[in-house]
ZASEDREN-19639 format. One line per field, with one value per residue (C-alpha): residue number from 1; residue in three letters; chain; y, x, z. Coordinates in nm, 3 decimals, always signed. Each point is the difference from the previous one (the first is absolute). Example, Ala and Ser with C-alpha at 12.3 -4.5 7.8 and 13.67 -1.06 7.14 Angstrom:
2
num: [1;2] $
residuo: [ALA;SER] $
cadena: [A;A] $
Y: [-0.450;+0.344] $
X: [+1.230;+0.137] $
Z: [+0.780;-0.066] $
END
This chain:
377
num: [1;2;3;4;5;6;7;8;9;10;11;12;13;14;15;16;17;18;19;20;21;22;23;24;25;26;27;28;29;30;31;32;33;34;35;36;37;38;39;40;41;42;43;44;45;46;47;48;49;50;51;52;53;54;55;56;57;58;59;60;61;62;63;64;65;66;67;68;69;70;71;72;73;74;75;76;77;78;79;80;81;82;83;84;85;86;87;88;89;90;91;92;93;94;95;96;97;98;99;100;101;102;103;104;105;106;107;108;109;110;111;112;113;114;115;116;117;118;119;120;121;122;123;124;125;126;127;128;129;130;131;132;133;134;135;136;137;138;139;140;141;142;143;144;145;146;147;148;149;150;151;152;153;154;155;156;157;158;159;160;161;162;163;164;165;166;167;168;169;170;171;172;173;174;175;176;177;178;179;180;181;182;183;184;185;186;187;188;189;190;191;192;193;194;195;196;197;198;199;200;201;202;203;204;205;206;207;208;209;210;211;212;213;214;215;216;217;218;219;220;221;222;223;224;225;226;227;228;229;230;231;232;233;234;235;236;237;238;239;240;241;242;243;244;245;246;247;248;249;250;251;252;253;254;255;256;257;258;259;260;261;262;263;264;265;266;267;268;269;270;271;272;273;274;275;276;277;278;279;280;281;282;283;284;285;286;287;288;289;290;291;292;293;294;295;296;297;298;299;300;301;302;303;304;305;306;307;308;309;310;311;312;313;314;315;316;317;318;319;320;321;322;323;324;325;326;327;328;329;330;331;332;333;334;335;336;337;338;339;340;341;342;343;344;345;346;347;348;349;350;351;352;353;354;355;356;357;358;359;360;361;362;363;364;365;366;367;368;369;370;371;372;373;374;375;376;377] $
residuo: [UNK;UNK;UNK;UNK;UNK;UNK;UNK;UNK;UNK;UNK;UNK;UNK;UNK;UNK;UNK;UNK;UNK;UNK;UNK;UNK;UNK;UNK;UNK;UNK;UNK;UNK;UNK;UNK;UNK;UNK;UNK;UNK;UNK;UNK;UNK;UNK;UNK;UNK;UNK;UNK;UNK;UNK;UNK;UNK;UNK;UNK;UNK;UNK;UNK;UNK;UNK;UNK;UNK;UNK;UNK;UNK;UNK;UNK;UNK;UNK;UNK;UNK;UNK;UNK;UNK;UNK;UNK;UNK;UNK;UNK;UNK;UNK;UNK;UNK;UNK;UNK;UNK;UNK;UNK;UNK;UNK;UNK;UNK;UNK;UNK;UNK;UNK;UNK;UNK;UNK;UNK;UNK;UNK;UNK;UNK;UNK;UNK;UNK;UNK;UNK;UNK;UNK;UNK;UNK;UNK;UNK;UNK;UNK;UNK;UNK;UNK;UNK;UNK;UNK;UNK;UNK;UNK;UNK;UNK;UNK;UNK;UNK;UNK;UNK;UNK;UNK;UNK;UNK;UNK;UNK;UNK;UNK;UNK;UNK;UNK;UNK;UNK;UNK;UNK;UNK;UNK;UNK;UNK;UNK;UNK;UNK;UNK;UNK;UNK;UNK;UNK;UNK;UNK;UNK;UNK;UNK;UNK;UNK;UNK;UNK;UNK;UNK;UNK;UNK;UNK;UNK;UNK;UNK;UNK;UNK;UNK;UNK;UNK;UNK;UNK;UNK;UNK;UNK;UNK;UNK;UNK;UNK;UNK;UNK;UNK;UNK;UNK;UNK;UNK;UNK;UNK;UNK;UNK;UNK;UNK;UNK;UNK;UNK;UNK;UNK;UNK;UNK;UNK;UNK;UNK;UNK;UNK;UNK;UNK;UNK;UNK;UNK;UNK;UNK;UNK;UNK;UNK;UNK;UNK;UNK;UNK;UNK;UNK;UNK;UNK;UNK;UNK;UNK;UNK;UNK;UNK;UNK;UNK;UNK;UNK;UNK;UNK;UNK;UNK;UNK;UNK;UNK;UNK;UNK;UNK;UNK;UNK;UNK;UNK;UNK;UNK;UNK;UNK;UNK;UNK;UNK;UNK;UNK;UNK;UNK;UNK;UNK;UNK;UNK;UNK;UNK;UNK;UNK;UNK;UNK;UNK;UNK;UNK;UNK;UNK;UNK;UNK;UNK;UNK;UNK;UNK;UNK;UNK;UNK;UNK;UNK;UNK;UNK;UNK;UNK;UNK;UNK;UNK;UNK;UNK;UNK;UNK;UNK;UNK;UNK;UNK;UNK;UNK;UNK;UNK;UNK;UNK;UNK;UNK;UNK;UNK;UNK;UNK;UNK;UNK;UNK;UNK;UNK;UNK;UNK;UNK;UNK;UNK;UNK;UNK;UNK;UNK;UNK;UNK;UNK;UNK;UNK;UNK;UNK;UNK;UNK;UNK;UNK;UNK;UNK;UNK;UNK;UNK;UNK;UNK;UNK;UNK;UNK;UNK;UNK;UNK;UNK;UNK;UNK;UNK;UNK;UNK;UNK;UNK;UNK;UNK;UNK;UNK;UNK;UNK;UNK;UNK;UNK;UNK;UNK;UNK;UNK;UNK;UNK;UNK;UNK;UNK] $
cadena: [A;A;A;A;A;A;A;A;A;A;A;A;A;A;A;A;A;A;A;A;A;A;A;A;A;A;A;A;A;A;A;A;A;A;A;A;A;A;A;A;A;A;A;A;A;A;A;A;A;A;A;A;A;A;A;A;A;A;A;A;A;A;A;A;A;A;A;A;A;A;A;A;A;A;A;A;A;A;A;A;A;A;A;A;A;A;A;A;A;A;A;A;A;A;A;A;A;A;A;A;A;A;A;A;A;A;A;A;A;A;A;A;A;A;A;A;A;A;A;A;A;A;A;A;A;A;A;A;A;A;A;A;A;A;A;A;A;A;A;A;A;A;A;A;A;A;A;A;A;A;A;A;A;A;A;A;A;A;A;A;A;A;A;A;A;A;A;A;A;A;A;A;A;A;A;A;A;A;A;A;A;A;A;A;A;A;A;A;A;A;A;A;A;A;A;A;A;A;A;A;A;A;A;A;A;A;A;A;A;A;A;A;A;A;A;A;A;A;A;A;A;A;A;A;A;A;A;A;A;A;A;A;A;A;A;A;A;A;A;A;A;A;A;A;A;A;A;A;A;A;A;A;A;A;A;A;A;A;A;A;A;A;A;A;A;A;A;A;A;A;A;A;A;A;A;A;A;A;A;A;A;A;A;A;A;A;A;A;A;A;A;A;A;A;A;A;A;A;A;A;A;A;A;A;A;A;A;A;A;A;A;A;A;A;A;A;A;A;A;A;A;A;A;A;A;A;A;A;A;A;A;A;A;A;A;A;A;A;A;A;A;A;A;A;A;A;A;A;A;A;A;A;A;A;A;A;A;A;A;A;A;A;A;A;A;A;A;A;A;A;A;A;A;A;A;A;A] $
Y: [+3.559;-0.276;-0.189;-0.316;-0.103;-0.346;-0.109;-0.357;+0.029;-0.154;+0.065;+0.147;+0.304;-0.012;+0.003;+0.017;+0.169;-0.287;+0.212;+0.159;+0.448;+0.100;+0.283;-0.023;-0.236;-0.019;-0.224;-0.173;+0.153;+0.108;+0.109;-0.118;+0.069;-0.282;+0.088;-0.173;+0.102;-0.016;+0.072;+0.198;+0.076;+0.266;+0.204;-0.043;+0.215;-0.195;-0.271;-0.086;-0.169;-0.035;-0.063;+0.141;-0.251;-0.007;-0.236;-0.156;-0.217;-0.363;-0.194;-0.150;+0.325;-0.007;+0.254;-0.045;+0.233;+0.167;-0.110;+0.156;+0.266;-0.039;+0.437;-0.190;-0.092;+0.330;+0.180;+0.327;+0.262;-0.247;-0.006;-0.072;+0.239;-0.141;+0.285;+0.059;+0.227;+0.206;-0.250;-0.288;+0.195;+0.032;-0.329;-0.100;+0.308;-0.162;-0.402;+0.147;+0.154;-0.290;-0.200;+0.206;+0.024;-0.384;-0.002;+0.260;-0.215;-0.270;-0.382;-0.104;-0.394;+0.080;+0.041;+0.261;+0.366;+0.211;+0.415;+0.186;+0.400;+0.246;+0.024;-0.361;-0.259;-0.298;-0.362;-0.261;-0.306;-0.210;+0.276;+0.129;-0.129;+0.173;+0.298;+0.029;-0.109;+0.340;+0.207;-0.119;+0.033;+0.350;+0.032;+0.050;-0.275;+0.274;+0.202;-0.336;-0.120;+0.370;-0.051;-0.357;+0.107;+0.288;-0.246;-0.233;-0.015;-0.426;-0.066;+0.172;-0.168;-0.331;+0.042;+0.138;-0.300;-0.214;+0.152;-0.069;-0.335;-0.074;+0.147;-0.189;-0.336;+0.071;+0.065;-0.292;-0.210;+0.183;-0.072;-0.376;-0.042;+0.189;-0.159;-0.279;+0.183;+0.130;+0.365;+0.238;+0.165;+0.300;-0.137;-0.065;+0.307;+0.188;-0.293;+0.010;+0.397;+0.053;-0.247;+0.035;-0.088;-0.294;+0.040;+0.178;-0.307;-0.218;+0.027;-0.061;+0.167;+0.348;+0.203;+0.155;+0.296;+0.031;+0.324;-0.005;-0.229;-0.035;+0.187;+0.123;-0.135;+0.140;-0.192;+0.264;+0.029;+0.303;+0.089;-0.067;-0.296;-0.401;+0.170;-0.285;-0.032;-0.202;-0.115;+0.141;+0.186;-0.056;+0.133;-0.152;+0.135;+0.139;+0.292;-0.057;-0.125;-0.237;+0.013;-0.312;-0.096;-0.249;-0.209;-0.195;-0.258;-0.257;-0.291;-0.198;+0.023;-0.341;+0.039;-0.328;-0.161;-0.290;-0.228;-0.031;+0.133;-0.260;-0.292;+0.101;+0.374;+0.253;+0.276;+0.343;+0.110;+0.235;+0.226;+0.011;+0.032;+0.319;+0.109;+0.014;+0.164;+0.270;+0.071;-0.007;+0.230;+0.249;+0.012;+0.007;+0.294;+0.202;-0.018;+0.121;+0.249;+0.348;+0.139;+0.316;-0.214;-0.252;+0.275;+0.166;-0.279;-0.131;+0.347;+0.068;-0.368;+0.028;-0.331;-0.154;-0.025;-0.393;-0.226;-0.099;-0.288;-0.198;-0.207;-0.216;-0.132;-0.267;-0.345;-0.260;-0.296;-0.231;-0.046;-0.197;-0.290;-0.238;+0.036;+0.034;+0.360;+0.126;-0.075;+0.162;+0.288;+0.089;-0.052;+0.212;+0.267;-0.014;+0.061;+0.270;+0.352;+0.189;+0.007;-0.134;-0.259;-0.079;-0.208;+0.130;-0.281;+0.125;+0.327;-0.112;-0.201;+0.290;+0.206;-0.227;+0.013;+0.376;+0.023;-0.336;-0.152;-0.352;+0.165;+0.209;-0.219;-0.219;+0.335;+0.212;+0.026;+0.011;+0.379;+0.226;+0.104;+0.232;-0.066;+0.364;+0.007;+0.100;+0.319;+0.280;+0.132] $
X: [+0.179;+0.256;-0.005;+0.196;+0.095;+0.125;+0.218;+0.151;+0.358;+0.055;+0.443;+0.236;-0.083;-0.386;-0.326;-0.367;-0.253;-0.239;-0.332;-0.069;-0.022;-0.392;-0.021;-0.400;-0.220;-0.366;-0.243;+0.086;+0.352;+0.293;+0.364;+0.308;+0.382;+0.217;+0.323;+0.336;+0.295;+0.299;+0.346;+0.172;+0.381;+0.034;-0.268;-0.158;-0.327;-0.095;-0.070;-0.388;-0.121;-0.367;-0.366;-0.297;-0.272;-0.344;-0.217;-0.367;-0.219;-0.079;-0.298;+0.137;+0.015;+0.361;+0.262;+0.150;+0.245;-0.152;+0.165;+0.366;+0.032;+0.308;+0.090;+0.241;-0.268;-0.221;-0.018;+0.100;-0.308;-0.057;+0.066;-0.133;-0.062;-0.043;-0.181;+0.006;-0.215;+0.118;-0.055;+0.111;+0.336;+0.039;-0.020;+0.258;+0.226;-0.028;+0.071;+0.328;+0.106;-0.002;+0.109;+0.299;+0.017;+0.082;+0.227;+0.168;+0.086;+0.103;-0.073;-0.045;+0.027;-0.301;-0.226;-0.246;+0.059;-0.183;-0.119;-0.163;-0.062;+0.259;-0.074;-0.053;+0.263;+0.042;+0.081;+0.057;-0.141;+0.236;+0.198;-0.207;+0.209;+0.316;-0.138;-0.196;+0.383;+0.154;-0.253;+0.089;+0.340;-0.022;-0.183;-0.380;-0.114;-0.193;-0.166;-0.084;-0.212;-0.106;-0.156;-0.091;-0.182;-0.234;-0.080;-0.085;+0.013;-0.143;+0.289;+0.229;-0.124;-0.006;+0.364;+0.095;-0.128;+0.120;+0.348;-0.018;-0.094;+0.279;+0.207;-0.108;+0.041;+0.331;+0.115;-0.233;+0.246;+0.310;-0.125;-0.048;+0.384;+0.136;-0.203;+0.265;+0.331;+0.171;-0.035;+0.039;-0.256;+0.080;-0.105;-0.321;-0.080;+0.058;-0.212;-0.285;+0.027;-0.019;-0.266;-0.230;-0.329;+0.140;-0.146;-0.341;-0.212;+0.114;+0.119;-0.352;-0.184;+0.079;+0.105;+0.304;+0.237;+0.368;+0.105;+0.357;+0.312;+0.230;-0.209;+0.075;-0.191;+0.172;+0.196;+0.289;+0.180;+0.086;+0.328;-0.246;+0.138;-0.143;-0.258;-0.237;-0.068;-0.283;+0.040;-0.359;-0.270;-0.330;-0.420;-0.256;-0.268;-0.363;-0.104;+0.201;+0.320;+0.233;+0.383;+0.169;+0.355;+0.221;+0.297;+0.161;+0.250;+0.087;-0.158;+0.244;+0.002;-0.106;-0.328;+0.042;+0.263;+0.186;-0.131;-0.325;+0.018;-0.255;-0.108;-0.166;-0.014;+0.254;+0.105;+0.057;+0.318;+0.173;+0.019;-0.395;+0.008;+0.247;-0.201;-0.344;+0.109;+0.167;-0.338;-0.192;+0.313;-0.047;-0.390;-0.016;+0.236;-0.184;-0.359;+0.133;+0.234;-0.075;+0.256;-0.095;+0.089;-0.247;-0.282;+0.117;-0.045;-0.320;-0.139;+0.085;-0.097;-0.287;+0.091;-0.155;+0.228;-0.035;+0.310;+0.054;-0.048;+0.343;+0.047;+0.282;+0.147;+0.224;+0.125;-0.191;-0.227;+0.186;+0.185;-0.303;+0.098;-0.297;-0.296;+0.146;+0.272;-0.357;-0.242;+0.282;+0.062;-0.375;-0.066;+0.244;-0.098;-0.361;+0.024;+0.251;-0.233;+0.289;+0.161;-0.152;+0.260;-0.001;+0.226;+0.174;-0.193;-0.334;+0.077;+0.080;-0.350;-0.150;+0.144;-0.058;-0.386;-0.013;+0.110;-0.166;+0.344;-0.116;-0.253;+0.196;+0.276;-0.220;-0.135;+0.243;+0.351;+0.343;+0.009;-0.212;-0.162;-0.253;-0.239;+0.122;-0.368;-0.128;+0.151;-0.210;+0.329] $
Z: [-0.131;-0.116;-0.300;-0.097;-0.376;-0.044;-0.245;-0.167;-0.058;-0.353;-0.011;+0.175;-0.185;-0.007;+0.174;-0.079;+0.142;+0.146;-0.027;-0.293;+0.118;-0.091;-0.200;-0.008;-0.040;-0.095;+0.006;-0.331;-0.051;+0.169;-0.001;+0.117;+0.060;-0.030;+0.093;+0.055;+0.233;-0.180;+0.167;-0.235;+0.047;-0.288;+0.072;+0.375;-0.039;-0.306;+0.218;-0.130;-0.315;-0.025;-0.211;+0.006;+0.002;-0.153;+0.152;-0.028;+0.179;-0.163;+0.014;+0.321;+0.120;+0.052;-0.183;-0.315;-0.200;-0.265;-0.398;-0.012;-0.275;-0.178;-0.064;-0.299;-0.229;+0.009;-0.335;-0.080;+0.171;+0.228;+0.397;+0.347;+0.304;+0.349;+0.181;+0.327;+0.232;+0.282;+0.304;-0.238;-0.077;+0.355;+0.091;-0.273;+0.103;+0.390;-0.145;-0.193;+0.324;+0.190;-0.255;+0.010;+0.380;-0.020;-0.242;+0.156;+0.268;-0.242;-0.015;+0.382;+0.099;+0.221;-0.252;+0.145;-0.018;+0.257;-0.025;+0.215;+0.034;+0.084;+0.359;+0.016;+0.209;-0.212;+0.157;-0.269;+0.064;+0.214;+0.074;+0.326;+0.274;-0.177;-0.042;+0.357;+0.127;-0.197;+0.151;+0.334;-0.083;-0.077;+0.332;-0.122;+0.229;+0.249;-0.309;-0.149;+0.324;+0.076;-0.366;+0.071;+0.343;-0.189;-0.334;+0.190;+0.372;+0.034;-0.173;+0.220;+0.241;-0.103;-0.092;+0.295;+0.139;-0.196;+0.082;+0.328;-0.014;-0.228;+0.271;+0.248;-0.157;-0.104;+0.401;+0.080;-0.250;+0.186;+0.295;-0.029;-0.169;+0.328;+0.231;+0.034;-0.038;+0.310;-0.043;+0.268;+0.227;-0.152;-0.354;+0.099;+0.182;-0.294;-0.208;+0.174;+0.124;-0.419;-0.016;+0.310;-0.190;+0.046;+0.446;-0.170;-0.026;+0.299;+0.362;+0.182;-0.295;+0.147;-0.377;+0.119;-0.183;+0.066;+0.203;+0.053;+0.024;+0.266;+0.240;+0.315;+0.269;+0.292;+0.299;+0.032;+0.320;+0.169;-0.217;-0.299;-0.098;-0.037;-0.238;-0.147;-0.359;-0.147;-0.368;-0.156;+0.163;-0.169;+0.051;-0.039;-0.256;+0.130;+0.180;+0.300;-0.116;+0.301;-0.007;-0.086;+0.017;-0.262;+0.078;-0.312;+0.072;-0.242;-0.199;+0.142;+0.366;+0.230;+0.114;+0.222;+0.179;-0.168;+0.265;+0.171;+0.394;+0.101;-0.173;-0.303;+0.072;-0.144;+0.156;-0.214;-0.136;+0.196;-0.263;-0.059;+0.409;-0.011;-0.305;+0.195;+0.289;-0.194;-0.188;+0.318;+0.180;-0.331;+0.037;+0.376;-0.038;-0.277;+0.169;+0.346;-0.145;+0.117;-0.208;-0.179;-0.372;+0.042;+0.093;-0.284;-0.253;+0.170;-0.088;-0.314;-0.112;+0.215;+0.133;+0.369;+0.270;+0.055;+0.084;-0.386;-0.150;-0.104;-0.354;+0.005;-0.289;-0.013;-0.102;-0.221;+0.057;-0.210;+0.310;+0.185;-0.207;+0.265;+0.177;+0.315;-0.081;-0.184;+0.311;+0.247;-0.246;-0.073;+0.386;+0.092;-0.267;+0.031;+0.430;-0.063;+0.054;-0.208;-0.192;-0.297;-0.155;-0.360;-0.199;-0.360;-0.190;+0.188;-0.095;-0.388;+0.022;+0.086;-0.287;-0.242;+0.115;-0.038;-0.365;-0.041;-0.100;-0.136;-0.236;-0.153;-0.073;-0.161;-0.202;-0.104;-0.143;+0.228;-0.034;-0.021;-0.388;-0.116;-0.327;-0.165;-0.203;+0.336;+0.008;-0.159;-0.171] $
END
């Protein structure tokens, strides 16, 4: 059990003891130890000066010191005894000790000295995110949750949670300040292959998991070459789980032409036209391939052999700047049996709705922090 002292530093040199030690106390009288830290430079250990204190109650029921008795002025045969009894002594024995246990550790600006048992770990008020960082750093983070999970396993949880969440905004943030540089497709391959909860709450409300990048869908020609590789393959979630195949491009490939085709109607870009068919080529190619690979993986995933469906993701609606690039765009999109096309800034919507984004900016600090009285240790 740990026990604080407070003190009042009165010099450079000096400190009292805020509350008074009891010694024991009845229901008239009691005893206290007054003590003062004292830094002393010729002799450490005698770093205590103290008085014992007789007190009484008042008629306001409040404490007063009993009459000093000046020891000068006694005649000769005379003297006082203070007795103590056994539990009495042992309570002023214990108030000396830690008495001395502060002064000990001299006069600190804090103010508060803290004790605890033997056995006991101590965090100082204040202190807790230095010392939880030291224990990490001297790589006690898995016997800290491992203790953290059996004291108390809600918490754990919640944290856990928590965690995540914090995770998840923080990509959500990296996600939005990327969203209009000109990265690679290979940069967002890896982005969203790290981060595919980012596909678990959208694309035609089928929960999907992430199987496998770069896949191998098949299309080699007799030499074995001209092999066909897909950017993600993902499942959905439920009993019977369906195959279904990712292409990434960029957030900055046309969706339209520059110029309408007809009128007020705009054709698609050719990139979003080369893009489609070689989504449609990969899935046409994976549900009729007989190859001994896909019966493999449609086995051990336990997977139905249908022609899969495709996600397409690419380029970003900022780029319908009227109403006639969004009525082509949406109208060719929404007749379009697969793939699915969705845009970056879709996606990022959709992202943002999962960890609801807008609430939790509003709710919480930049980075993540945790409220160290939680923990049970």
């Amino acid at each position: 059990m740990t026990s604080q002292v407070k003190v009042k530093k009165t010099s450079s040199k000096t400190a009292d003891i805020i509350n008074p030690i009891l010694i024991d106390e009845s229901s008239t009288t009691r005893r206290l130890l007054i003590a003062t830290i004292v830094d002393n430079e010729k002799d450490p250990d005698a770093c205590i000066s103290a008085t014992i204190v007789h007190q009484r109650k008042g008629k306001n029921d409040q404490w007063e010191d009993a009459e000093a008795i000046n020891l000068q002025k006694l005649k000769a045969g005379e003297g006082v005894k203070l007795h103590f009894r056994c539990s009495q002594f042992k309570q002023l024995r214990d108030a000396i000790e830690k008495a001395y246990a502060c002064g000990h550790k001299g006069v600190l600006p804090t103010g508060q000295y803290v004790f605890g048992k033997e056995d006991e770990f101590i965090i100082p008020v204040g202190k807790e995110g230095k010392y939880i960082q030291s224990l990490l750093k001297r790589n006690y983070g898995e016997n800290i949750w491992e203790q953290l999970i059996e004291l108390d396993p809600d918490l754990a949880t919640k944290l856990s949670l928590a965690k995540i969440q914090s995770d998840r905004i923080a990509v959500v943030r990296e996600f939005a300040t990327h969203i209009t540089n000109d990265n690679p497709e290979k940069f967002w391959q890896q982005f969203l292959s790290q981060n595919d909860w980012i596909f678990g709450f959208c694309l035609s409300y089928i929960f999907t998991t992430m199987v496998d990048r770069e896949v191998y869908v098949g299309g080699t020609n007799i030499n074995g070459c001209n092999g066909e590789l897909c950017d993600f393959m993902a499942m959905s979630e439920g009993n019977a789980k369906f195959t279904s195949l990712v292409e990434i491009k960029r957030p900055s490939t046309p969706l339209l032409s520059s110029r309408p085709t007809r009128g007020t109607t705009y054709g698609v870009s050719k990139e979003l036209s080369d893009a489609v068919a070689q989504i449609q080529t990969y899935c046409y190619t994976w549900g009729t391939n007989s190859s001994r690979r896909a019966y493999t993986f449609q086995t051990k995933n336990n997977s139905v052999p249908v022609l899969p469906k495709g996600i397409l993701v690419i380029g970003n609606t900022s780029e319908l700047d009227s109403e006639d690039k969004i009525r082509s765009f949406e109208l060719f999109r929404r007749n379009l049996y697969n793939p699915e096309i969705i845009t970056y800034d879709e996606l990022l919507a959709r992202a943002k709705f999962v960890v609801k984004y807008d609430d939790c900016i509003e709710n919480i600090a930049p980075e993540y922090s945790l409220d160290i009285n939680d923990l049970p240790f």
